[in-house]
C-alpha positions as semicolon CSV with decimal commas, in nm:
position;residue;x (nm);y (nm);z (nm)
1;X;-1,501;-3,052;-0,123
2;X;-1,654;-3,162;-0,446
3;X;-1,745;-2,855;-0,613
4;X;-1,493;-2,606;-0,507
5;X;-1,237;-2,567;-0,731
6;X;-1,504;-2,395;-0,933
7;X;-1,416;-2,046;-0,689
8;X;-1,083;-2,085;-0,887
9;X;-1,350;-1,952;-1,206
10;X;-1,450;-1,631;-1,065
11;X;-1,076;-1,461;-1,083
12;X;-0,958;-1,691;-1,305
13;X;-1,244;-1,623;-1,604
14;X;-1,153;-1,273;-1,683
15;X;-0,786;-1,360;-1,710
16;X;-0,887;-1,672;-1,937
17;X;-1,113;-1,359;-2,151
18;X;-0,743;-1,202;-2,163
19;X;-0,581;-1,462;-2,321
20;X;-0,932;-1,497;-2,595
21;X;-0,815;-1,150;-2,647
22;X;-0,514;-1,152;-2,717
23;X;-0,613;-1,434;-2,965
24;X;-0,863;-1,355;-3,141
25;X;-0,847;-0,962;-3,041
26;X;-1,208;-0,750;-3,177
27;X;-1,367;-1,076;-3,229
28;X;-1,346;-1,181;-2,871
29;X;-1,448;-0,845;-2,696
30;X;-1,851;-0,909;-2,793
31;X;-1,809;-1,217;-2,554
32;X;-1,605;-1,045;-2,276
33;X;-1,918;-1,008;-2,074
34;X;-1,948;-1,394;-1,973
35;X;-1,610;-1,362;-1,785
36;X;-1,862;-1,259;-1,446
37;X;-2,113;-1,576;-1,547
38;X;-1,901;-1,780;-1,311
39;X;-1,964;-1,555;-1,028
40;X;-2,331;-1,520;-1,077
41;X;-2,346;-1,929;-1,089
42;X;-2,177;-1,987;-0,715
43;X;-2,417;-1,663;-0,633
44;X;-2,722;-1,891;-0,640
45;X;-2,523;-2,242;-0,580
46;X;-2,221;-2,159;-0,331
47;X;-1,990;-2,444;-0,297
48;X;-1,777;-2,481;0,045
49;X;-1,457;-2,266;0,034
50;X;-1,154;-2,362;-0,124
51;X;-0,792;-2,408;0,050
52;X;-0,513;-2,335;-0,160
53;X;-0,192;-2,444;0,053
54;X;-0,018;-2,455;-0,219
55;X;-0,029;-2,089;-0,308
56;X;0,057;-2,014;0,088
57;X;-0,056;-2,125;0,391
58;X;-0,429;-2,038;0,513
59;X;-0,519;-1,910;0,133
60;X;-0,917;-1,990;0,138
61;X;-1,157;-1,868;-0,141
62;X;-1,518;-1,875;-0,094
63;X;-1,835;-1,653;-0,052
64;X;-2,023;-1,857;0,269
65;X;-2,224;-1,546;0,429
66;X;-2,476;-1,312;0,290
67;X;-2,261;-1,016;0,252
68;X;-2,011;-1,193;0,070
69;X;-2,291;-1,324;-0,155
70;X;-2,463;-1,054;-0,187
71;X;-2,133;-0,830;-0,268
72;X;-2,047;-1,084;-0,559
73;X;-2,353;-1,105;-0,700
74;X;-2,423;-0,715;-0,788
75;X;-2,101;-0,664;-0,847
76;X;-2,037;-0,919;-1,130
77;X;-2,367;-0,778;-1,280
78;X;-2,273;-0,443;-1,257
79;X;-1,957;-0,529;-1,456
80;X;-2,142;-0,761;-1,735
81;X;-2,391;-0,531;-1,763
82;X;-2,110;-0,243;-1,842
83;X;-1,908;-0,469;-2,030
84;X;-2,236;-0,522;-2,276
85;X;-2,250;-0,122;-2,293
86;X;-1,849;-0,092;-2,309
87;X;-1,867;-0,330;-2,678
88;X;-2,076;-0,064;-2,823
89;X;-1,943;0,266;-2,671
90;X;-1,568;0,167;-2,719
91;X;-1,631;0,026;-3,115
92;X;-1,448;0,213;-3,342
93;X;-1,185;0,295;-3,024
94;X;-0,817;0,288;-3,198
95;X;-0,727;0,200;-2,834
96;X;-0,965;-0,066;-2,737
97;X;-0,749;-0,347;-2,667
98;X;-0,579;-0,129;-2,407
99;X;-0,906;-0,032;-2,244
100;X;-0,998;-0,438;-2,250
101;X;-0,680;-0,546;-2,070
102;X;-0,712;-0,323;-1,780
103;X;-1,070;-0,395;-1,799
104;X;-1,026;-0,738;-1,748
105;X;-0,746;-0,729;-1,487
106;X;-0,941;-0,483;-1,275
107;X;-1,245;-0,711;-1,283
108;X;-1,015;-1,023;-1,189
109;X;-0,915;-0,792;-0,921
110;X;-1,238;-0,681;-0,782
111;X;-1,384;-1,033;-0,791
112;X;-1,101;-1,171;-0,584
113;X;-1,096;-0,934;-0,358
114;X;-1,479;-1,055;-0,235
115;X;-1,406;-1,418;-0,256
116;X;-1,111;-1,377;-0,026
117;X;-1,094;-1,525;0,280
118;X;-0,759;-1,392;0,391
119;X;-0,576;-1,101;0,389
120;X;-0,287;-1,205;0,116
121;X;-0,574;-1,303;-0,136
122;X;-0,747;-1,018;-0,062
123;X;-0,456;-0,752;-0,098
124;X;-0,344;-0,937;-0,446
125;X;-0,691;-0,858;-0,551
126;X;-0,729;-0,521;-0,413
127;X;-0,398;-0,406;-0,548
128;X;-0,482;-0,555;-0,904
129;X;-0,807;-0,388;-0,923
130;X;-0,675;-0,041;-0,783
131;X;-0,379;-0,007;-0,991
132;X;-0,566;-0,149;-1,320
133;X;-0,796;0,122;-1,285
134;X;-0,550;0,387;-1,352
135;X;-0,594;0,240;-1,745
136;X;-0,982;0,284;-1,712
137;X;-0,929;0,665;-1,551
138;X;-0,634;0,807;-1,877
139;X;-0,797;0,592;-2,175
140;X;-0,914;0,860;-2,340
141;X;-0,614;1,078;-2,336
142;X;-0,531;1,452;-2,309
143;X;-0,479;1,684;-2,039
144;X;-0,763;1,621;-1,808
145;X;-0,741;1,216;-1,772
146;X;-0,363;1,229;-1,724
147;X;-0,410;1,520;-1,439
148;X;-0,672;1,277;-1,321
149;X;-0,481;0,967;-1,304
150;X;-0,151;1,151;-1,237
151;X;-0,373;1,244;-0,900
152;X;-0,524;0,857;-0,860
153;X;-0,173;0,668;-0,912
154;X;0,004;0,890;-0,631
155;X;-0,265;0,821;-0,404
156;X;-0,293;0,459;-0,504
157;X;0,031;0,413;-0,445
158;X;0,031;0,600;-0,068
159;X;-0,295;0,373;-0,030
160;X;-0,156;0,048;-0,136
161;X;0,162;0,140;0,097
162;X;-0,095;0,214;0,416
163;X;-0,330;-0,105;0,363
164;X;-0,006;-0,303;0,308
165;X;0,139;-0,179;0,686
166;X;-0,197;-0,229;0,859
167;X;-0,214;-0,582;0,736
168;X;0,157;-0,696;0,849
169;X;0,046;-0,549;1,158
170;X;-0,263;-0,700;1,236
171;X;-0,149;-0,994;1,104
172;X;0,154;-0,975;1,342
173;X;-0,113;-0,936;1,648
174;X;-0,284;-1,263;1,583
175;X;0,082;-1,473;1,505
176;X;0,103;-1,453;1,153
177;X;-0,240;-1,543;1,103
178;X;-0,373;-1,397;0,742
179;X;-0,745;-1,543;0,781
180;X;-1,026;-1,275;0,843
181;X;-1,180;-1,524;1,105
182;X;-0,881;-1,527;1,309
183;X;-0,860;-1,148;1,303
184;X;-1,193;-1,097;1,476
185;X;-1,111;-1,228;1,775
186;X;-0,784;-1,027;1,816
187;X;-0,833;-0,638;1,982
188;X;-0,711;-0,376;1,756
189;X;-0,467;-0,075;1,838
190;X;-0,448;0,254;1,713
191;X;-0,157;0,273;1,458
192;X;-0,340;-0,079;1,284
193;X;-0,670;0,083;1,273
194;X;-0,558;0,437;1,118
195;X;-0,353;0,264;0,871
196;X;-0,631;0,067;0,718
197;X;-0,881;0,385;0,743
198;X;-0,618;0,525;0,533
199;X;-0,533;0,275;0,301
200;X;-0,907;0,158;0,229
201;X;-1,068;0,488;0,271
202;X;-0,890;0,599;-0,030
203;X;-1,032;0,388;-0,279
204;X;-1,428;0,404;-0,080
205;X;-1,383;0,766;-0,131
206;X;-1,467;0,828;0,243
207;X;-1,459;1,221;0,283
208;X;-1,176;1,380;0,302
209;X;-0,991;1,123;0,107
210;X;-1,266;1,155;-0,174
211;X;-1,064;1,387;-0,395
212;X;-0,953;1,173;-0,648
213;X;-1,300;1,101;-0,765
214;X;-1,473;1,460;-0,909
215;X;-1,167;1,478;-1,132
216;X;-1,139;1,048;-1,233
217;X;-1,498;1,024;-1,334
218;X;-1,520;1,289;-1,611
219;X;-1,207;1,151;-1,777
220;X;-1,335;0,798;-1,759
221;X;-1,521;0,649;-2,063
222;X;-1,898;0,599;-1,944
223;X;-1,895;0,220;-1,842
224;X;-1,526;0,265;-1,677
225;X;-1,694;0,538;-1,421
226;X;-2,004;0,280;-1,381
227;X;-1,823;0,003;-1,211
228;X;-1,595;0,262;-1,085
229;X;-1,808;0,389;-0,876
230;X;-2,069;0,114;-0,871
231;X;-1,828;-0,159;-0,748
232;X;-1,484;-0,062;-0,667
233;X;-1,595;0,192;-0,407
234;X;-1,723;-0,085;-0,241
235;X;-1,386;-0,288;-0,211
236;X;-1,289;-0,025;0,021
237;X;-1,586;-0,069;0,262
238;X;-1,575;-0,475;0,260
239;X;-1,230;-0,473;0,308
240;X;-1,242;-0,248;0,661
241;X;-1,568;-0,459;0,780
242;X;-1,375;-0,784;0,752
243;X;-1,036;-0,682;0,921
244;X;-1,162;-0,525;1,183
245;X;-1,363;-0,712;1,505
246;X;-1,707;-0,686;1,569
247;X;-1,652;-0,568;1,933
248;X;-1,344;-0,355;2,057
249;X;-1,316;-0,093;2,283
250;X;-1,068;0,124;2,037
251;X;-1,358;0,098;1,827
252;X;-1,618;0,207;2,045
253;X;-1,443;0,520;2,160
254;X;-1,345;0,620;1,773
255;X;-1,752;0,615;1,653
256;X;-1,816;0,924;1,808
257;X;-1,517;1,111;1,550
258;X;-1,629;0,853;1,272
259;X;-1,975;0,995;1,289
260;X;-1,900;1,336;1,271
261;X;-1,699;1,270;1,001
262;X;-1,935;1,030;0,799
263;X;-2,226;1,293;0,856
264;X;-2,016;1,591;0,709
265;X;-1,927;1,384;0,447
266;X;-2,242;1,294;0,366
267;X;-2,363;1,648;0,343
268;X;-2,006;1,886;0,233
269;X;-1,981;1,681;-0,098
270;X;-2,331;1,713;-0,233
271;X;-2,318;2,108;-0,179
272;X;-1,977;2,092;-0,376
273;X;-2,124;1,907;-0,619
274;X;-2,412;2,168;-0,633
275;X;-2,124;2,378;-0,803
276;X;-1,988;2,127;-1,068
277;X;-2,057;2,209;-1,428
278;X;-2,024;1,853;-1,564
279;X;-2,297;1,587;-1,539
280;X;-2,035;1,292;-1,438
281;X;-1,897;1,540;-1,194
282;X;-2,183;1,586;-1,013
283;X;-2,264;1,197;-1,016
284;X;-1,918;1,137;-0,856
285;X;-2,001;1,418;-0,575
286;X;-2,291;1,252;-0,529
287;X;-2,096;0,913;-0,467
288;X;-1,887;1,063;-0,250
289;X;-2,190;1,152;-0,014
290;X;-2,344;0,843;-0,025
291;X;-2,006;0,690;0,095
292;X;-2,081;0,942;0,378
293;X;-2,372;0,744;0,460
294;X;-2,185;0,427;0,484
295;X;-1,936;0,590;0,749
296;X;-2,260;0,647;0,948
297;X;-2,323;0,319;0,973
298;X;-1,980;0,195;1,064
299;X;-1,976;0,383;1,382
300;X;-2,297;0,290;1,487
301;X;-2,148;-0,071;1,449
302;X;-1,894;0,015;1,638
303;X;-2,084;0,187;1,934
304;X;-2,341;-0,112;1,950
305;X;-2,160;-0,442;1,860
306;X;-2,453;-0,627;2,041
307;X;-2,613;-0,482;1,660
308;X;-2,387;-0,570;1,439
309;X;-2,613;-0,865;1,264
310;X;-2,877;-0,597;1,141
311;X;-2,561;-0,378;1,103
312;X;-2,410;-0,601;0,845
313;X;-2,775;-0,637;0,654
314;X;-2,811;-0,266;0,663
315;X;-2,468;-0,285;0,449
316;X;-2,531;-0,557;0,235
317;X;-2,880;-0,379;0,098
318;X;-2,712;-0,022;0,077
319;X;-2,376;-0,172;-0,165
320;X;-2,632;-0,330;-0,351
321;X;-2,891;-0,093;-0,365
322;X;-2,634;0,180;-0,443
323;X;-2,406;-0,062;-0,669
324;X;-2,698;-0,087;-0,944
325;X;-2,865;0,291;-0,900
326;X;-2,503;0,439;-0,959
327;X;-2,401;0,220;-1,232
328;X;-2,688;0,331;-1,397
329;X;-2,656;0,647;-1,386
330;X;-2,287;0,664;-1,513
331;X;-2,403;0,416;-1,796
332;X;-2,674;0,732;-1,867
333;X;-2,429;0,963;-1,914
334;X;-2,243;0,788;-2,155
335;X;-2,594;0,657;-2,323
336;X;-2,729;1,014;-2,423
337;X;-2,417;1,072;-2,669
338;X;-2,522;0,798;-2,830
339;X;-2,872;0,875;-2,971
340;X;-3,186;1,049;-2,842
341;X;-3,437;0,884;-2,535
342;X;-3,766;0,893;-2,550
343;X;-4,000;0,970;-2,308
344;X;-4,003;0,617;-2,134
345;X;-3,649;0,644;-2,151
346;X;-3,619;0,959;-1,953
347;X;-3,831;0,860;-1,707
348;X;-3,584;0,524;-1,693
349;X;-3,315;0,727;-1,592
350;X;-3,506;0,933;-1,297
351;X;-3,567;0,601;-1,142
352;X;-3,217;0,530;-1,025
353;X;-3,141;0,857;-0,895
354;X;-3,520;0,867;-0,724
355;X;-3,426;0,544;-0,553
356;X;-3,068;0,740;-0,458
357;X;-3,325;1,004;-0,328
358;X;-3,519;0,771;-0,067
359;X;-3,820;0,750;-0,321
360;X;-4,113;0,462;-0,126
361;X;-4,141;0,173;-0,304
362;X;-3,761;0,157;-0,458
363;X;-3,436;0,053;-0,360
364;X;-3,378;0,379;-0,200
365;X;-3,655;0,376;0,050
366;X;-3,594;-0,003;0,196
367;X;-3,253;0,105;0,251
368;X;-3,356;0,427;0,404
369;X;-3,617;0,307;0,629
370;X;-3,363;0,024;0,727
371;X;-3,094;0,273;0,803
372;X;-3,388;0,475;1,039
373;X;-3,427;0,158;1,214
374;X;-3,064;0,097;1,310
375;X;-3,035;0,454;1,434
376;X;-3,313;0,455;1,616
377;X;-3,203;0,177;1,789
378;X;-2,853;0,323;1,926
379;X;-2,765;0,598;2,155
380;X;-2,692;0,894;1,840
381;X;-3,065;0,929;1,805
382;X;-3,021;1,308;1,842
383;X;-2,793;1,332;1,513
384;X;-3,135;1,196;1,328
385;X;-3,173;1,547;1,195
386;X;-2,846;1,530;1,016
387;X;-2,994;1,245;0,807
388;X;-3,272;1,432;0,696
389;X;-3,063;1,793;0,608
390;X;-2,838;1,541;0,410
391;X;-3,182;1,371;0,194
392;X;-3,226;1,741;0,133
393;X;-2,873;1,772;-0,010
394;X;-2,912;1,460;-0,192
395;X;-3,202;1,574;-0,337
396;X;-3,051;1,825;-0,492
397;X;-2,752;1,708;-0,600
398;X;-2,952;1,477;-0,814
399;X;-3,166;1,702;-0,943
400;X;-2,899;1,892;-1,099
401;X;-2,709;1,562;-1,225
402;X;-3,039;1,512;-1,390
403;X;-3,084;1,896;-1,482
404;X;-2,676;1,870;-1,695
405;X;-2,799;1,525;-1,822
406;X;-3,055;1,679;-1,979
407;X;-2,848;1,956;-2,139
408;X;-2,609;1,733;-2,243
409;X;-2,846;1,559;-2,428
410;X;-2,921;1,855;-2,679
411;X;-2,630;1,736;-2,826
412;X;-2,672;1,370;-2,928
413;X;-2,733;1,209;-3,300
414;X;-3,043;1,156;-3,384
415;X;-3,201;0,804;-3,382
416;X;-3,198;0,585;-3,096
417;X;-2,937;0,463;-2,906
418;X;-2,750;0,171;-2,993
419;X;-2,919;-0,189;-2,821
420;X;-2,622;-0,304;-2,691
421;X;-2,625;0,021;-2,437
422;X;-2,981;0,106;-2,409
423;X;-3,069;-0,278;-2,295
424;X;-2,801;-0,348;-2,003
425;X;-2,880;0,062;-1,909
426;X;-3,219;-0,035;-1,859
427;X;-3,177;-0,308;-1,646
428;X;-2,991;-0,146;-1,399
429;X;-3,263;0,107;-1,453
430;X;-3,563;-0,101;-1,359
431;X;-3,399;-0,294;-1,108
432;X;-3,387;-0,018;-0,847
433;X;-3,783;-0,082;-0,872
434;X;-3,827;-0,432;-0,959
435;X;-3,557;-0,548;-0,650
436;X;-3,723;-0,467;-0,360
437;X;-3,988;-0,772;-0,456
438;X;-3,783;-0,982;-0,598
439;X;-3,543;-1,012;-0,288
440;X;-3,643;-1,063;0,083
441;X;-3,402;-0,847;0,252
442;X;-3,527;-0,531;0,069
443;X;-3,891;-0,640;0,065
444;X;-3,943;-0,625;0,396
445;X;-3,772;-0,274;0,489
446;X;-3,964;-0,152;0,194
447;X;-4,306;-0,268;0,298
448;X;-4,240;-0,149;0,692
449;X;-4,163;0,229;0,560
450;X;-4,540;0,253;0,397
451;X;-4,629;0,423;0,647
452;X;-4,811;0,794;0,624
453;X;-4,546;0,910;0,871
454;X;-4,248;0,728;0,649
455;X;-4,406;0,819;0,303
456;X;-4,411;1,185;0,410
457;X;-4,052;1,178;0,600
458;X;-3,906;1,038;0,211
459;X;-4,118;1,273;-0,047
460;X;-4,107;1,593;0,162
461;X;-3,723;1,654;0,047
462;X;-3,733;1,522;-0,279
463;X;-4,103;1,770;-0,337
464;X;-3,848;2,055;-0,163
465;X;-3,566;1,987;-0,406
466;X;-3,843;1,976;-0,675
467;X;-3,937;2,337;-0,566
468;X;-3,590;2,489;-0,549
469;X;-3,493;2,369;-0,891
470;X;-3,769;2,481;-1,018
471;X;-3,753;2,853;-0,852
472;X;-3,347;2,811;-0,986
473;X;-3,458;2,736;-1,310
474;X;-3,719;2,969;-1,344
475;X;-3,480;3,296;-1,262
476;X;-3,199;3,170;-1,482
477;X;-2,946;3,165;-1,201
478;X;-2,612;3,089;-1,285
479;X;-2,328;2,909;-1,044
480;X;-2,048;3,258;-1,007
481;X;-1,757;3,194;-1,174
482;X;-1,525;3,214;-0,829
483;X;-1,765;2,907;-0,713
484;X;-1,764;2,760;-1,017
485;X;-1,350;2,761;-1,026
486;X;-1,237;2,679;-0,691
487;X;-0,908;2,544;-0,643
488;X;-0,795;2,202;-0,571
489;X;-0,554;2,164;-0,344
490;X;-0,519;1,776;-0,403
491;X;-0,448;1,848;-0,765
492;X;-0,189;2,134;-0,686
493;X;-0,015;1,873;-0,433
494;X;0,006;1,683;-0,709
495;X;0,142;1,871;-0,974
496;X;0,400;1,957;-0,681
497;X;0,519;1,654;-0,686
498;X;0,515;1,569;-1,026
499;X;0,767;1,864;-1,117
500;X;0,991;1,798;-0,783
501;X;1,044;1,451;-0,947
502;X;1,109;1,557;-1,309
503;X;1,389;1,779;-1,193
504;X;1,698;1,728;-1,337
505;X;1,992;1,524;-1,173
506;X;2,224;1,694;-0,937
507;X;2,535;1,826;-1,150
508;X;2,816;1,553;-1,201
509;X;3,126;1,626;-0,986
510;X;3,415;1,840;-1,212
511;X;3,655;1,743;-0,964
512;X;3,879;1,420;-1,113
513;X;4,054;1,201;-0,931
514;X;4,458;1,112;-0,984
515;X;4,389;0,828;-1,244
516;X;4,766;0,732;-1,253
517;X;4,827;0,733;-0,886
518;X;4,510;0,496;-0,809
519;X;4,617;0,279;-1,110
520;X;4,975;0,196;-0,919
521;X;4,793;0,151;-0,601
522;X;4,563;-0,128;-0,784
523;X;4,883;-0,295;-0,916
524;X;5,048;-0,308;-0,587
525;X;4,732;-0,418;-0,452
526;X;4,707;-0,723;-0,686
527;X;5,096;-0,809;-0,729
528;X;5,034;-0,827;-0,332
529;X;4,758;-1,132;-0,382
530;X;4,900;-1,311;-0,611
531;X;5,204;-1,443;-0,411
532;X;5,048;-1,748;-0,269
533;X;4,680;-1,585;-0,285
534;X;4,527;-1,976;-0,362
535;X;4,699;-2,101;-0,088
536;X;4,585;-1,816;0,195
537;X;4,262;-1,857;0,047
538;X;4,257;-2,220;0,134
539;X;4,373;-2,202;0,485
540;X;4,142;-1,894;0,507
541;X;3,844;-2,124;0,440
542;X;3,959;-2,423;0,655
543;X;4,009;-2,186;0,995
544;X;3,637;-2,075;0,912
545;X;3,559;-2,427;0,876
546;X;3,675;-2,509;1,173
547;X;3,526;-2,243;1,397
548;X;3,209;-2,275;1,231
549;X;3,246;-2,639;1,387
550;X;3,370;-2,550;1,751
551;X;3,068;-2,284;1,775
């Protein structure tokens, strides 16, 4: 055991960077971004798991498998990274201490939440990071973040509720046993397994529970949207792989729904996103259908457990893959108000959203030519076309993130950006080329997709998407307005509910009782008890005694 008390650090250091805060306040926010150095550390020397009896019974903290490793490790970049860019970007913020608190409880959160070896560790974590992120989502004030978090708290909240009644009852079904390990050998029914699609389908964005996100990320200051959508998307998608068991029936016969569903997600959002006039808008549609793509690969899981090794490494190279070429691209958005790119630096910013794209040689292609394999390997075969009308979507989508990138550019100061953004931007940047030979599992999906036949099958829609934007560009089309404006029925819900709960009171009653008449009652009442009322009491407790001892 020597060794692992240090997975106490990894949740424990951002809460330790609160208290440094609220100490030394602006001085300590430069040196908020070695809070995730802990978690990097056990990334590249994991200890054996900690037990924590004394917090409750079967409490174990540890990253042992490659997922879990893998998970940590680009997601407490992703956040130091951001939390580099977010010391520059929120300077000068009158409400920056604010933003830093829920900052750092939302990171103690998400970091928890992957070490967790149980469901009670991992639902402290989850709820932490979810409802901290509210803060993140209405920093900025005004109208449009409080619509947006109005819309993310109620559905929090519902989530929170759901995941919270699908744990009790899967940890009912294996005794009152809260350890993941124990869960997957224990079948799963119906009511469980709907509850936790629920519950951690809200915060993965999964179409159709995605609508939260088009209207959180353009309220969200730039780094706040990066891990966002970088990493706590992803708490969502770990937490259903670990509760549920590698091989069930139940499961089986739901991929075939969970398919459908995961393929129209992965193609419905990117045309709505088509239609969004706001750079960070279109980046969030675009997360939305890449979340598609990870519902695609839970149901083939599910229809072929005999799989579900190269399954699970399918997922660990997509979160990571997508973790870092998201991040990025968020950080961009918040990077070109900040001073003017040059030339190197534009072409920095294609490179994630190539690698989203499928683009040979990055992130994007291993993961692509992965995903090909797995599918190719199962029994849906026949919905392979799906996957390539959705790289067409994708295509596009980013294009057009790129294209309102670009405009909003025109805008920004001239001079450079600051270093402190333009230096943890890039790294995210060039990672999404510089991974794939750096780490093994991407290396070798990479290398098996250069191919003519798998070159071709990942530049023909990115070359068509080239062309279309080009032709769309060219005539000077512009989105209709009626597109442009459609209505949101998640937000309407919403503001439903918000003015059915800030209705006034019901009236108070005019009616008034007989004061007088009560008041004699109450005298009777009491002149009633006090004749002997110590000694009734006393034989009142002795009889109760006494058949407390006969029963």
């Amino acid at each position: 055991m020597t060794g692992a008390w240090l997975w106490l650090l990894v949740p424990l250091a951002p809460l330790i960077g609160a208290c440094a805060l609220a100490i030394w306040r602006e001085r300590a926010i430069a040196w908020l971004w070695l809070v995730c150095v802990p978690a990097l550390v056990l990334v590249f020397q994991p200890m054996p798991t900690l037990d924590l009896p004394v917090l409750w019974d079967g409490i174990r903290w540890g990253s042992s498998d490659d997922l879990s490793r893998a998970w940590l490790g680009f997601t407490a970049l992703l956040w130091g990274c951001a939390g580099v860019f977010a010391s520059s970007s929120q300077k000068g913020d009158p409400g920056q201490m604010r933003f830093w608190t829920f900052w750092l409880l939302a990171l103690a959160g998400n970091l928890l939440l992957i070490i967790a070896a149980d469901a009670l560790s991992f639902y402290l974590g989850f709820s932490a990071m979810s409802l901290s992120a509210y803060g993140l989502i209405v920093h900025q004030g005004g109208p449009g973040p409080r619509r947006a978090g109005r819309l993310y708290l109620q559905l929090a909240i519902c989530g929170e509720m759901a995941l919270l009644a699908g744990l009790m009852l899967r940890s009912h079904a294996t005794g009152g046993d809260f350890s993941f390990s124990a869960w997957q050998a224990v079948p799963m029914d119906g009511l469980t397994l709907a509850l936790l699609l629920f519950g951690l389908g809200l915060k993965a964005g999964f179409w159709p529970l995605h609508v939260w996100l088009p209207l959180a990320h353009p309220a969200a200051p730039a780094p706040a949207s990066a891990v966002l959508s970088g990493a706590m998307l992803k708490a969502g998608l770990i937490g259903i792989w670990r509760c549920l068991p590698e091989d069930d029936p139940l499961l089986s016969d739901w991929a075939q729904v969970l398919l459908v569903a995961g393929v129209f997600g992965a193609i419905y959002p990117a045309l709505l996103g088509l239609i969004a006039g706001k750079a960070k808008a279109v980046l969030a549609y675009s997360s939305v259908s890449q979340m598609g793509y990870l519902v695609i690969l839970m149901a083939l899981a599910w229809r072929h457990p005999q799989q579900h090794q190269a399954m699970t490494i399918v997922l660990m190279i997509y979160g990571v893959h997508h973790g870092f070429a998201k991040g990025a691209l968020f950080l961009a958005a918040g990077l070109i108000h900040a001073g003017r790119l040059p030339r190197i630096g534009w072409v920095l910013l294609a490179l994630p959203a190539l690698a989203i794209v499928g683009l040979p040689l990055t992130t994007g292609g291993a993961v692509k030519t992965a995903l090909k394999d797995v599918w190719y390997a199962g029994e849906f075969e026949g919905w392979l076309l799906w996957l390539t009308v959705s790289s067409l979507t994708t295509a596009l989508l980013l294009a057009r993130a790129l294209w309102l990138l670009r405009c909003d550019a025109a805008d920004a100061p001239p001079g450079p950006p600051p270093p402190l953004q333009l230096l943890p931007w890039a790294l995210l940047s060039i990672l999404a080329l510089l991974l794939p030979w750096l780490w093994p599992a991407l290396r070798e999906p990479m290398l098996h997709g250069l191919y003519p036949g798998g070159i071709w099958s990942s530049l023909w829609p990115l070359l068509m998407a080239l062309g279309v934007a080009g032709v769309v560009v060219r005539s000077g089309f512009r989105i209709p307005a009626r597109l442009a404006n459609l209505p949101n029925p998640a937000l309407s819900l919403s503001l439903y509910f918000k003015r059915l709960v800030m209705q006034p009171p019901l009236a108070v009653p005019t009616a008034r009782p007989d004061a007088q008449r009560w008041r004699q009652r109450e005298r009777r009442w009491n002149r009633f008890w006090n004749k002997g009322a110590l000694a009734i009491s006393a034989w009142l407790l002795a009889v109760l005694l006494w058949l407390g001892w006969l029963w």
